[in-house]
C-alpha positions in Angstrom: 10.0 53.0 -7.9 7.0 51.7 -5.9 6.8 51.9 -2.2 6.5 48.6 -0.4 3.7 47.3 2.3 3.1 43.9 3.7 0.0 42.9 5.5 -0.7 44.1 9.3 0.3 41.2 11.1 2.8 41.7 13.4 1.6 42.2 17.2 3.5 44.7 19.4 1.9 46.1 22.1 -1.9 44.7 21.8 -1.8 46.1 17.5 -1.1 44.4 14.6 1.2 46.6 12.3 2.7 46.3 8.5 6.0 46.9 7.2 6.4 50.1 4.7 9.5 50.0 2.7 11.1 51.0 -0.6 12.5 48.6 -3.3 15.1 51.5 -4.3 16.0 54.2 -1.9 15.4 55.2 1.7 15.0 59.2 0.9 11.9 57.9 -1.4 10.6 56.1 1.6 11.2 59.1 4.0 9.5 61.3 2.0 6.4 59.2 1.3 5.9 58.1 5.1 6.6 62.1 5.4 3.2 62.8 2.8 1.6 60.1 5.1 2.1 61.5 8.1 4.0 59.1 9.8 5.8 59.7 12.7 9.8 59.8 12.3 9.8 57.3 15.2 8.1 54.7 13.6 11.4 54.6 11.2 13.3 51.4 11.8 16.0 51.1 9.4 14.9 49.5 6.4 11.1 50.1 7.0 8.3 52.2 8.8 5.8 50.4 11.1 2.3 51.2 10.0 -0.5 50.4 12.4 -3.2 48.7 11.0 -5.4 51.4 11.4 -4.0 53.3 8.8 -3.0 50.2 6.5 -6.4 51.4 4.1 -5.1 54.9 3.7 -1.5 54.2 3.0 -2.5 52.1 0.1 -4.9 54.6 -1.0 -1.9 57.0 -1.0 -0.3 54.9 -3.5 2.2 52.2 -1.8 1.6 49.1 -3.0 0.4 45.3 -1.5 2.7 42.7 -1.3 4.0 39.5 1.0 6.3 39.6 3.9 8.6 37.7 2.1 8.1 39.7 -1.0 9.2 43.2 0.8 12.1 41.6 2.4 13.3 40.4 -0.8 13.0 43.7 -2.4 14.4 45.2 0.3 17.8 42.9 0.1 17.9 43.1 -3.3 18.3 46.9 -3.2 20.9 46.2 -0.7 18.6 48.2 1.9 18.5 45.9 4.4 19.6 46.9 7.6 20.5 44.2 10.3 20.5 45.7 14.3 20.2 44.1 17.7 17.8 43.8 20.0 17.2 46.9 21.7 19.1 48.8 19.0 17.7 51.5 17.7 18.3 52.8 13.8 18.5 56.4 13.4 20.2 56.9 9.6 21.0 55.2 6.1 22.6 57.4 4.0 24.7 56.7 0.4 28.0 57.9 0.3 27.8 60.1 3.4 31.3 60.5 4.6 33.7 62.4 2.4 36.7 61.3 4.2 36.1 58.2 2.9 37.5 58.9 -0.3 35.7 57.6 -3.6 34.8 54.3 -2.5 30.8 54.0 -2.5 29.3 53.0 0.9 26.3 53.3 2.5 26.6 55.0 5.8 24.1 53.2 9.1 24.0 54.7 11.9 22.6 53.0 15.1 21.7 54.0 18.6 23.0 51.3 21.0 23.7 50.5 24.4 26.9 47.8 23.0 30.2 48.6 21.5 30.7 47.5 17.6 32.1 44.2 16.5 36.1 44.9 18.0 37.8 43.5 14.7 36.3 46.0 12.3 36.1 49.1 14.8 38.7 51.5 12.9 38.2 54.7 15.2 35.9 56.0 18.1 34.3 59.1 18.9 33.6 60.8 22.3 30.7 62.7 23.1 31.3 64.3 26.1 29.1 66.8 28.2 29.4 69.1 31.1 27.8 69.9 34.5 25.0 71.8 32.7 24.6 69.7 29.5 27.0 71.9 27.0 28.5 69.5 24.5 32.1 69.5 23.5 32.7 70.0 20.4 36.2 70.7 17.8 36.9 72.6 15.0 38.0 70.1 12.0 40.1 72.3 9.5 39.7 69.5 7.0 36.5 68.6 7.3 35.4 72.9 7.1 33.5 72.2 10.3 32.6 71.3 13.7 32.4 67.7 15.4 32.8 65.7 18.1 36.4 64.9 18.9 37.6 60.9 17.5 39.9 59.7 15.3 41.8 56.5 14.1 42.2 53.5 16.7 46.0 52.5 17.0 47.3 49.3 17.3 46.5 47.0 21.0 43.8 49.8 21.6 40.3 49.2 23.2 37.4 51.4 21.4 37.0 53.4 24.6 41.3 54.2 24.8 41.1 55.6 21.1 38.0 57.8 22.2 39.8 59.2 25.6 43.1 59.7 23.8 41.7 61.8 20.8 40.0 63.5 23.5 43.0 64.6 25.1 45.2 64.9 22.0 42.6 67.3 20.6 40.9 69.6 23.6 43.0 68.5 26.4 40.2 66.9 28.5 41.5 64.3 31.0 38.6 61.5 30.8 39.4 57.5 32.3 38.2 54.6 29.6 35.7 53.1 32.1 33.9 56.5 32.4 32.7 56.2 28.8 29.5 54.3 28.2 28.9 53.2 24.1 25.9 55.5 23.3 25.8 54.0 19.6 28.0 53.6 16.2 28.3 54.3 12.6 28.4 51.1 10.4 29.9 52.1 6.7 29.1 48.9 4.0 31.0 49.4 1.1 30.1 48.7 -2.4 33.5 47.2 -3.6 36.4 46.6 -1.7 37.9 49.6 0.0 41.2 51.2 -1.1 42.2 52.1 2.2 44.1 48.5 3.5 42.9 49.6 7.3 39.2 49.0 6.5 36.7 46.0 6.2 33.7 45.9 3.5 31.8 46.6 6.3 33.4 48.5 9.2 32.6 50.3 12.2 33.0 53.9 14.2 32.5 53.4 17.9 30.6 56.8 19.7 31.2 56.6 23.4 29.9 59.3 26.1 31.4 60.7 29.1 31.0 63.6 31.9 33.0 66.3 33.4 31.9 67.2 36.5 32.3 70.7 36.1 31.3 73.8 32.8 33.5 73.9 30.4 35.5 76.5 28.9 36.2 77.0 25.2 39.3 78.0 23.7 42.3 76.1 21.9 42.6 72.6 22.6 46.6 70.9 22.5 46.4 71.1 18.5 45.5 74.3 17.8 41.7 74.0 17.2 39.4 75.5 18.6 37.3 74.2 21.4 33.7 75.1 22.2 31.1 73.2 24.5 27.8 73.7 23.1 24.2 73.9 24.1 21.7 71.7 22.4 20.8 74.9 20.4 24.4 75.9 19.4 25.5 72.7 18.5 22.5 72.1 16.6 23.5 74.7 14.3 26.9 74.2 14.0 26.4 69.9 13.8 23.0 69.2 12.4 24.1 68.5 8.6 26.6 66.0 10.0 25.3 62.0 9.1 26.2 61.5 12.8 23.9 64.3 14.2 20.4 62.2 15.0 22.7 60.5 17.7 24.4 63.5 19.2 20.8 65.1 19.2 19.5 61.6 20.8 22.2 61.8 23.5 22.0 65.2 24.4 18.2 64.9 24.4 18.8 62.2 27.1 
C-alpha cells in the first residue's frame, strides 16, 4: 500500500509543491503525512501539498516517486478522487460514515463551501445556527444516541434553505427566514452500488446552511420533545466531535 508523490512542480504562492497521495486509503495517507509532520491544512481532499523543501525527506520517509499522471491514476482507480470547486475547501473522506444510510457502502466527502449543492440531488439540509455570544444550537437525536445540528429530509417544491428553517422550527422551535441562511458547506455521499433508498442519487448531497439569532439562547425542549441545548465551542466539541460532519461545525464556529 505505497504512499504516492509526484514531482514539485506546481507554483502557488512563489513555491513549487508535490502532490502526496495514497493508491488505497485516505486514513493511510493521514497517518503517514501525520509521521511527516505535515500540517492538517495542507490536506486537500485526495492529496497533501508538500513543499519542495521537504520533497527529499518525504521520500526518505518511505513514499514513493511517481508522474503526475501516474498519482492521478492511482488515485481514481482507488476511487479516491475527490472533485471540489474553486474556492472550496475539503475537510473529510470517510467510508461508510453515516449509519442512517443503511447497508449501502458510500464514501462520505465533506466540503467547506461558500455555494449550495447541485439542487437535483440535495435530499435534506442542515442548519447551523448560533447566538449573540457564539453558543451553537444543538438537538438531541434519540435515534442517532446523540447530539447534532437540527436537518432533516427536503420535501417536495422545497428550496435547500426552506428544508433547513423548517426542521429548525419543527425541532427547537426557532423562528429563522430562508434568506437569513448563508450555505457554509455540504456533505457529498457516493455510493458504491445503487442505493436502496428510491429518494437518493449514486451520488447525492446534504446542504449545511448558517444563521443568527440576535439574542442567547435558552435550552430546554424543543416542539418534539428533544432536548435543546446551545453550546459553546467547548461543549459542543464534546458532545459533536465524533460526528463525520464535525470539521465543519468546528470551521464555522471557529469563524
Amino acid at each position: 500500500m505505497p504512499i504516492l508523490i509526484d514531482p514539485p512542480v506546481w507554483p502557488f504562492r512563489g513555491r513549487l509543491f508535490s502532490h502526496l497521495a495514497s493508491d488505497s486509503s485516505i486514513d493511510e495517507l493521514h497517518e503517514f503525512a501525520a509521521r511527516v509532520g505535515l500540517h492538517p491544512r495542507s490536506y486537500d481532499g485526495d492529496h497533501y501539498d508538500v513543499p519542495d523543501t521537504r520533497y527529499a525527506e518525504v521520500v526518505a520517509a518511505g513514499a514513493r516517486e511517481v508522474t503526475n499522471r501516474e498519482l492521478l491514476a492511482a488515485v481514481s482507480a482507488a476511487g479516491l478522487r475527490f472533485r471540489k470547486r474553486r474556492g472550496e475547501r475539503p475537510l473529510a473522506s470517510l467510508p461508510d460514515a453515516l449509519p442512517f444510510l443503511g447497508p449501502d457502502p458510500h464514501r462520505f466527502e465533506l466540503l467547506a463551501s461558500p455555494w449550495l449543492p447541485p439542487e437535483t440531488t440535495t435530499f435534506a439540509a442542515v442548519a447551523f445556527v448560533t447566538d449573540v455570544r457564539g453558543h451553537i444550537l444543538l438537538v438531541h437525536s434519540p435515534s442517532r444516541s446523540g447530539w447534532e445540528a437540527p436537518g432533516g429530509w427536503r420535501e417536495r417544491a422545497e428550496t435547500a434553505a426552506d428544508t433547513a428553517v423548517r426542521e429548525l422550527r419543527e425541532e427547537t422551535g426557532v423562528v429563522l427566514d430562508a434568506d437569513a441562511m448563508t450555505p457554509v458547506g455540504y456533505e457529498r455521499i457516493r455510493f458504491q452500488v445503487p442505493p436502496a433508498d428510491p429518494r437518493l442519487h449514486p451520488t447525492c448531497h446534504v446542504a449545511v446552511l448558517a444563521g443568527r439569532v440576535d439574542a442567547p439562547g435558552a435550552d430546554g425542549m424543543g416542539p418534539e420533545g428533544r432536548p435543546v441545548v446551545w453550546a459553546d465551542t467547548a461543549e459542543a466539541r464534546r458532545r459533536c466531535d465524533a460526528a463525520p460532519w464535525w470539521p465543519l461545525l468546528e470551521r464555522v464556529l471557529d469563524g
